[in-house]
C-alpha positions in Angstrom: 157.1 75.5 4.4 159.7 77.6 2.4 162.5 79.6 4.2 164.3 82.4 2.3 166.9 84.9 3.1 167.4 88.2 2.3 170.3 90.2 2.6 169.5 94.6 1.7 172.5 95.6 3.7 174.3 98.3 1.5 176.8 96.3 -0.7 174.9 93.1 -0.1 175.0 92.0 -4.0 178.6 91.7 -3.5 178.9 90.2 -0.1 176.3 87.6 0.3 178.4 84.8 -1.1 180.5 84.8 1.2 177.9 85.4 3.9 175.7 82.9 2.1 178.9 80.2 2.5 179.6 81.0 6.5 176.2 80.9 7.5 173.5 80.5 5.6 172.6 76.6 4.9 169.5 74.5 3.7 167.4 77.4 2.2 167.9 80.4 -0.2 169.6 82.9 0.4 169.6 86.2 -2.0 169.8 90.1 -1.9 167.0 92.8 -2.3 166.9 96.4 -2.3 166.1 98.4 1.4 163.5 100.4 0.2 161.7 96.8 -1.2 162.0 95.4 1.7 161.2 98.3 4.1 157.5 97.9 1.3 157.1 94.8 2.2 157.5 94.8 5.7 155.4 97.9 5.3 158.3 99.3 8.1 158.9 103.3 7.5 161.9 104.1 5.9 162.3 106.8 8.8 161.5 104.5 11.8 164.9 102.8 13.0 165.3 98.3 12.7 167.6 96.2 13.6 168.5 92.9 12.0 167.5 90.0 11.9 163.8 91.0 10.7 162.1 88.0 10.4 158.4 87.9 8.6 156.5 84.9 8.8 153.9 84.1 6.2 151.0 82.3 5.7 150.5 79.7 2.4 148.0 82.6 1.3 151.2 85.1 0.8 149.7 87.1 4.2 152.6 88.1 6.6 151.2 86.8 9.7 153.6 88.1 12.2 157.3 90.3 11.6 159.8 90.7 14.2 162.7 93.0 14.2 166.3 92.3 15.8 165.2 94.1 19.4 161.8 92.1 19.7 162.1 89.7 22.6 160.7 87.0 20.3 164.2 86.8 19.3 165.4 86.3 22.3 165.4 82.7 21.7 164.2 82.3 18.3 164.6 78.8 17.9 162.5 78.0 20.3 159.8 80.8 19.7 160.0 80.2 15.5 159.5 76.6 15.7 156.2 77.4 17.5 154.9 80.0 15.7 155.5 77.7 12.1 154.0 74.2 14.0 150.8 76.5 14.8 150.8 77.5 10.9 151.4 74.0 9.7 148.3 72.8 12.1 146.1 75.1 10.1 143.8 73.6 7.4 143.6 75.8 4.3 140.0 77.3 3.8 139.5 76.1 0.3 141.2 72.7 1.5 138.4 72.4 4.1 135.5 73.7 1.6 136.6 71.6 -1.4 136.7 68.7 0.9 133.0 69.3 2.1 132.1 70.0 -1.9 133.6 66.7 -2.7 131.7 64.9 0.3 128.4 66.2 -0.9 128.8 65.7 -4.5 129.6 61.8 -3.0 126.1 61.7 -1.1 124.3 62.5 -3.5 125.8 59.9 -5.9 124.7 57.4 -3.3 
């Protein structure tokens, strides 16, 4: 699992030290432009957000879920993050579960 922050507030480049200092601690922590971000998210630039956004991602690079700062999910987002990452981490990569089966084969056959 790899946590990363973004800051694309206007001014960001020159504020998220200090922001970075105050409250950000264990992971990374960088800026990004809005209109990258906004891509990413694939959020219209015209449709209003609120921050926190957060976007969880799978190990394939897929955004699995995305909440913006009015979703009830962040209500308590502790709670409701830790969840959604445990049910990630439970998952078995496809090609983890296919190269295992490969490799188990490949040993049968040897026998």
């Amino acid at each position: 699992m790899q946590i990363l922050g973004t800051s694309f507030n206007d001014g960001a480049a020159g504020l998220v030290g200090a922001f970075n200092a105050q409250y950000v601690k264990g992971f990374p922590s960088g800026t990004a432009e809005r209109g990258a971000v906004l891509e990413f998210l694939e959020h219209s630039v015209m449709a209003p957000f609120y921050v926190p956004i957060i976007a969880i991602v799978d190990r394939k690079g897929m955004v699995r879920e995305q909440h913006i700062g009015d979703d009830d999910f962040l209500r308590d987002p502790e709670k409701n993050i830790r969840e959604r990452l445990d049910a990630l981490a439970k998952e078995q990569p496809m090609h983890t579960a296919a190269a295992r089966s490969t490799i188990h084969r490949a040993a049968a056959k040897k026998k």
